[in-house]
C-alpha positions in Angstrom: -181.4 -112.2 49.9 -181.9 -108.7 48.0 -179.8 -108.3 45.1 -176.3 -107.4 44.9 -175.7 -103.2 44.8 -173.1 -103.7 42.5 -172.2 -106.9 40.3 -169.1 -108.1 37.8 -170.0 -111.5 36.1 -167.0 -113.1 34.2 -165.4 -109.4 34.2 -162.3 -110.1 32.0 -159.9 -107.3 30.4 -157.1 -107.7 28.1 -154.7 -105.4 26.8 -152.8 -105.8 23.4 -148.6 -105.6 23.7 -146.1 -105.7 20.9 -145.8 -104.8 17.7 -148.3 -105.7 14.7 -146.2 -108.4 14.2 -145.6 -109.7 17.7 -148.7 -108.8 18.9 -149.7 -110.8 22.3 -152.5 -110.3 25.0 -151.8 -109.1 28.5 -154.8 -110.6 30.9 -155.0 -107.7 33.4 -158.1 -109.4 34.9 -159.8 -113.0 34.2 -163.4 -113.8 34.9 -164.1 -112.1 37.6 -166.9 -113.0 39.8 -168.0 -110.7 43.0 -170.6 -108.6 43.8 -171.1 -105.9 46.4 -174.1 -105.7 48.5 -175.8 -102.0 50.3 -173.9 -100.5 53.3 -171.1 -103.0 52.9 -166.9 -102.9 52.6 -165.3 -104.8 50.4 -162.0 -105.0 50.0 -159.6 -106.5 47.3 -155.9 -107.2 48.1 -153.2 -108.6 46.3 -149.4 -107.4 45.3 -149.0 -105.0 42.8 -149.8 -106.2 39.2 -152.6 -108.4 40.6 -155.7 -106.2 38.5 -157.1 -104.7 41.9 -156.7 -101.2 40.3 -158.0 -102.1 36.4 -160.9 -103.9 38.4 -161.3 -100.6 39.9 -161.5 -98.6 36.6 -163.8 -101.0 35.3 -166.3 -100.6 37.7 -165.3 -96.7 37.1 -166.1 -97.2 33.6 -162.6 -95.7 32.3 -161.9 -99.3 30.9 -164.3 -101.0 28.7 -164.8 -104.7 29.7 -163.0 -107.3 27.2 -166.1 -109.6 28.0 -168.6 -110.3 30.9 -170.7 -107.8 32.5 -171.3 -105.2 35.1 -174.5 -105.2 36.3 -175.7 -102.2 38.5 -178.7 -102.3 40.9 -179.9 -105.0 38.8 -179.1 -103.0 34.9 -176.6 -104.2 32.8 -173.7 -101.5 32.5 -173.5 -102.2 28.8 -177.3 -100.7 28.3 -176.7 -97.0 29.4 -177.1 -95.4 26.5 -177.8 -91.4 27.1 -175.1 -89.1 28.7 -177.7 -88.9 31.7 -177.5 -92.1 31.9 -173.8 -92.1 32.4 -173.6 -89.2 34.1 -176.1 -91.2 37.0 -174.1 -93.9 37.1 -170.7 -91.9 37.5 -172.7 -90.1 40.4 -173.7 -93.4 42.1 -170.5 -95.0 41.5 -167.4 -92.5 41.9 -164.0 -92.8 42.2 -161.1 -92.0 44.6 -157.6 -92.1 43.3 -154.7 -93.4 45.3 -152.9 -89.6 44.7 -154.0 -87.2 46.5 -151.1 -84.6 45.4 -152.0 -85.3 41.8 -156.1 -86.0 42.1 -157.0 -82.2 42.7 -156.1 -79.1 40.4 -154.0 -77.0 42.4 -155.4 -73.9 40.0 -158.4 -74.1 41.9 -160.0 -74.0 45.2 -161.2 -77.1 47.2 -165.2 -75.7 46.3 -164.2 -75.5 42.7 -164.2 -79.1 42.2 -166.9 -80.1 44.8 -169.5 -76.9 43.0 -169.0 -78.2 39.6 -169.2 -81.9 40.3 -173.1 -80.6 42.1 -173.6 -78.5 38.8 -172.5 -81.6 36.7 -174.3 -84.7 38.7 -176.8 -83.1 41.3 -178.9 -80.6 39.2 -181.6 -80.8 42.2 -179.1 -78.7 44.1 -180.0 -74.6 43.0 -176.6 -72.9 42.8 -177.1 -70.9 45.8 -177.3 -73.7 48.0 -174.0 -75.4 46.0 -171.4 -73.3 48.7 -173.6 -74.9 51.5 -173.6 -78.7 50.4 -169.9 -78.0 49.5 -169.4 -77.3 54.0 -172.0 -80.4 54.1 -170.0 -82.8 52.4 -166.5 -81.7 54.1 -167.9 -81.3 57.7 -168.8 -85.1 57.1 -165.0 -86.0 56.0 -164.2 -84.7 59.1 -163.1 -81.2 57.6 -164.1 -78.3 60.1 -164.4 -75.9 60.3 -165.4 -76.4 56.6 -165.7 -72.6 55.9 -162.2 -72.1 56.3 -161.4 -75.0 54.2 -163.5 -74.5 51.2 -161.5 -71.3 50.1 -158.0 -73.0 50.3 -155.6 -74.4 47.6 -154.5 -77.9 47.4 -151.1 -77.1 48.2 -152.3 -75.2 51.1 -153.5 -78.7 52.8 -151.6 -81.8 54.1 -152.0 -85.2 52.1 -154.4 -86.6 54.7 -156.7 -83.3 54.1 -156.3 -83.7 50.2 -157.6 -87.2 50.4 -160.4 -86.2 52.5 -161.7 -83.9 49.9 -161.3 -86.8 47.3 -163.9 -88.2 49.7 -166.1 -85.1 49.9 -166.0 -84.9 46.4 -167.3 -88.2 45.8 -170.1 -88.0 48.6 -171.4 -84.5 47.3 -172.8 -87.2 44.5 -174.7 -89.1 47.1 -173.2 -91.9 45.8 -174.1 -95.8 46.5 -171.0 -97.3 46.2 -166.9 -95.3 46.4 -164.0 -97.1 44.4 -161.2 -96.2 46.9 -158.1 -97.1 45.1 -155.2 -97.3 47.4 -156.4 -94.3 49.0 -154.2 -94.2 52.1 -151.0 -96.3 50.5 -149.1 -92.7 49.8 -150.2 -91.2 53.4 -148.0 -91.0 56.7 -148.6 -94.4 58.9 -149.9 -92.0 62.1 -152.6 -90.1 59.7 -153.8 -93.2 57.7 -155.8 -94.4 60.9 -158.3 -90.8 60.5 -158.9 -91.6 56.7 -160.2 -95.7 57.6 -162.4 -93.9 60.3 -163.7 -91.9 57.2 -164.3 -94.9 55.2 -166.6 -96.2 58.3 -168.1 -93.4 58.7 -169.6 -93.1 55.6 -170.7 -96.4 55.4 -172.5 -96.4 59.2 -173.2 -92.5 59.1 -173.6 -92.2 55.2 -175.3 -95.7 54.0 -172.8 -95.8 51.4 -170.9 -98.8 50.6 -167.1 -98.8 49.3 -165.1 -101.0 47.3 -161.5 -100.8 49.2 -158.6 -101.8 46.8 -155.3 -102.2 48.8 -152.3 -104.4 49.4 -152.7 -103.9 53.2 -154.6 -106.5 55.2 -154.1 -105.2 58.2 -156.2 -102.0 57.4 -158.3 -104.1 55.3 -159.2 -106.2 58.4 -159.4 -102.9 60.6 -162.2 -101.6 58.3 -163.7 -104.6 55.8 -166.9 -106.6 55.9 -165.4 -109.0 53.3 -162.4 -109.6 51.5 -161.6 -111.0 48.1 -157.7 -112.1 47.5 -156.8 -111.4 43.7 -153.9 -113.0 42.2 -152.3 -112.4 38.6 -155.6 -111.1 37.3 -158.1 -113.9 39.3 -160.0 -114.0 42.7 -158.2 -116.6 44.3 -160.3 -116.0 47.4 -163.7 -114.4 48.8 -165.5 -114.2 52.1 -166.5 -112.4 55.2 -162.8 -111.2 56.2 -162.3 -112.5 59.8 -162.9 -116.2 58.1 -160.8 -115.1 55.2 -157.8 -114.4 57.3 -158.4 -116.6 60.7 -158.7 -119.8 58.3 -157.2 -118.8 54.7 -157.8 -121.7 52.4 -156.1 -120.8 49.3 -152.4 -120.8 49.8 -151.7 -117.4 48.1 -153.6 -115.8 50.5 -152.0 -118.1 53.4 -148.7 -116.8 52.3 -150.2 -112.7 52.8 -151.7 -113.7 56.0 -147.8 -115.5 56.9 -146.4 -111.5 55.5 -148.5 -110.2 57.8 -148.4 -113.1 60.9 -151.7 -113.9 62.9 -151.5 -116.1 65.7 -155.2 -117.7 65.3 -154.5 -118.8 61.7 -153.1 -122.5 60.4 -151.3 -122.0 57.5 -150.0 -124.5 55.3 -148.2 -122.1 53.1 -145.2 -120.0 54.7 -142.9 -117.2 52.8 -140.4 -119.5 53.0 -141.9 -122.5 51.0 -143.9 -120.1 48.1 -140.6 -119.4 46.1 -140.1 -118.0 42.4 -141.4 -114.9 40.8 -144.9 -113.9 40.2 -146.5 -115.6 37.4 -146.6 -113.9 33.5 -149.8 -112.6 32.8 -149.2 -112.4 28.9 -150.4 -115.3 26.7 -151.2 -117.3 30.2 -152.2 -121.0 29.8 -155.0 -123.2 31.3 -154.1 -124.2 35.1 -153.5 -122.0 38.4 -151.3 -119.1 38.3 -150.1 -119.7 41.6 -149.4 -123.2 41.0 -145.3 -122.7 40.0 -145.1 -121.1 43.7 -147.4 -123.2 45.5 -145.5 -126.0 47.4 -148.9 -127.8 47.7 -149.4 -127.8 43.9 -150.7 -130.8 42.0 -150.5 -131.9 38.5 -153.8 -130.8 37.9 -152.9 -127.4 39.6 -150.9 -126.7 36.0 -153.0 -128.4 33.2 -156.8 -127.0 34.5 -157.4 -123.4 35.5 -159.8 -123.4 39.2 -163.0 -122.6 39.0 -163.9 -120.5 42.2 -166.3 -123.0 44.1 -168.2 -122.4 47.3 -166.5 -124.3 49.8 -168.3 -123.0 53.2 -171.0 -120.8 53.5 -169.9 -117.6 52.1 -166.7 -118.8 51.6 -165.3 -119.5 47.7 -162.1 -119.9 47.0 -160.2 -121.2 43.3 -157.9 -123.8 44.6 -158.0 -128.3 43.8 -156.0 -128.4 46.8 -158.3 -126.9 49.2 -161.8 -128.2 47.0 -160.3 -131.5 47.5 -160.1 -131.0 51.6 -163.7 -129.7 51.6 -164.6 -132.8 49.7 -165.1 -131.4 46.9 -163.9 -133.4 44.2 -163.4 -132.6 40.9 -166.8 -134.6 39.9 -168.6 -132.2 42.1 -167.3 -129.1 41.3 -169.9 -126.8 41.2 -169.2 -122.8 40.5 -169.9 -120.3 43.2 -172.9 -118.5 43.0 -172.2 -114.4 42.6 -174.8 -112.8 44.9 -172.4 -113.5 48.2 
């Protein structure tokens, strides 16, 4: 197998609340393990709260790790040391918000931001070429005629066209992988079908792979290669998606696959049994942070935190329930590897 694109190894970020006297730690997200591979989507669901977004700016490099490691085509993150450096890595691995009202300045034209992000990260590009990649990069978003768009202002375009040139923006990098962070949650049901095409697109057209964070699985499904399930700051759950959803294992992601009903999946786990609120994420204690709303929980499920254990061929999952049905006991526990 060739080596991951993009890697997080025990990728864990807390956040001090209170006051200097009451001072306590908020566990956004908790050893995380996943890595994602060339020309691949991933996407990471969960409710709100769950760390999909701080995960994001993470990766982003807006948030410094707590502890563990991002390691990028085979480089720790923690070694860039030059602003070249960063600057490369911001170019390979950019970001688009989940706003697109808010993401562009609306002092500007739509080639204002694409023409300075060139002049920032692609110095190979002379500046009288910089209108022409600016047409490149829009005609591929499925903006055309891009010379009509180029010269508009963001409030002169729809939501759905603002997002696109969030996308633009980012491919005028030539980046290697796209943090998509809720992109289409704030966009009209009938226009969010163009902007998953998008996401496709570049990855079959462009080669590039995206990281897709979202609380939808039905568009996850519609445009993922895998799918990891994050819950109160963990990956509960990680594999190609079609297994992930046909046959969930953990029963947090059994009750989103029950929100969402599929007639080819057994679940154990309805909405109606997983009752109580979502689990505090301040100060948390050793055991599974599902375990209070899991109706298949186990003493162990509250005294001894999961590890997340390959349990079928691509398939890992943090769960002593479902270890214990794959046979794997707690005497053979043995951690998932990260390069799936």
């Amino acid at each position: 197998m060739t080596a991951p694109l993009l890697e997080a190894r025990g990728l864990t970020r807390v956040f001090r609340v209170g006051g200097l006297r009451n001072r306590h730690q908020l566990h956004a997200v908790d050893e995380a393990d996943f890595a994602i591979n060339a020309g691949e989507i991933v996407a990471l669901v969960g409710e709100s709260g769950s760390g999909k977004s701080t995960i994001a700016r993470l990766l982003a490099r807006v948030y410094p790790p707590s502890r563990g490691e991002i390691m990028f085509d085979g480089r720790p993150l923690s070694g860039l040391r030059t602003r070249a450096e960063v600057l490369s890595y911001r170019a390979a691995v950019p970001m688009v918000f989940q706003d697109p009202f808010s993401s562009l300045n609306p002092a500007y034209t739509v080639a204002h931001g694409i023409v300075r992000g060139l002049k920032l990260h692609r110095p190979d590009v002379a500046a009288k070429d910089r209108q022409d990649e600016a047409e490149r990069v829009l005609t591929a978003v499925g903006l055309s005629p891009a010379s009509q768009v180029v010269g508009r202002y963001p409030y002169e375009l729809s939501g759905g066209q603002r997002q696109r040139i969030g996308f633009a923006q980012a491919l005028a990098y030539r980046p290697q992988v796209i943090l998509a962070d809720e992109p289409v949650s704030m966009l009209d049901i009938s226009i969010r079908i163009g902007l998953l095409n998008v996401m496709t697109s570049l990855r079959d057209e462009q080669g590039v792979s995206l990281l897709y964070i979202t609380h939808d699985i039905a568009s996850a499904r519609y445009v993922a290669d895998r799918m990891m399930v994050m819950y109160a700051g963990r990956i509960v759950e990680s594999g190609p998606v079609e297994d992930v959803l046909g046959a969930p294992r953990h029963p947090y992601t059994q009750l989103l696959v029950a929100a969402v009903p599929d007639p080819r999946a057994e679940l154990a786990v309805t909405a109606e049994m997983a009752k109580g609120e979502p689990p505090k994420v301040i100060d948390p204690k050793p055991g599974c942070r599902f375990a209070d709303r899991c109706p298949l929980a186990r003493d162990v499920c509250r005294t001894t935190t999961p590890p997340l254990l390959e349990l079928a061929p691509g398939i890992e999952v943090a769960c002593h329930v479902a270890a214990e049905e794959a046979g794997r006991g707690a005497d053979s526990m043995i951690p998932a590897g990260r390069n799936s």
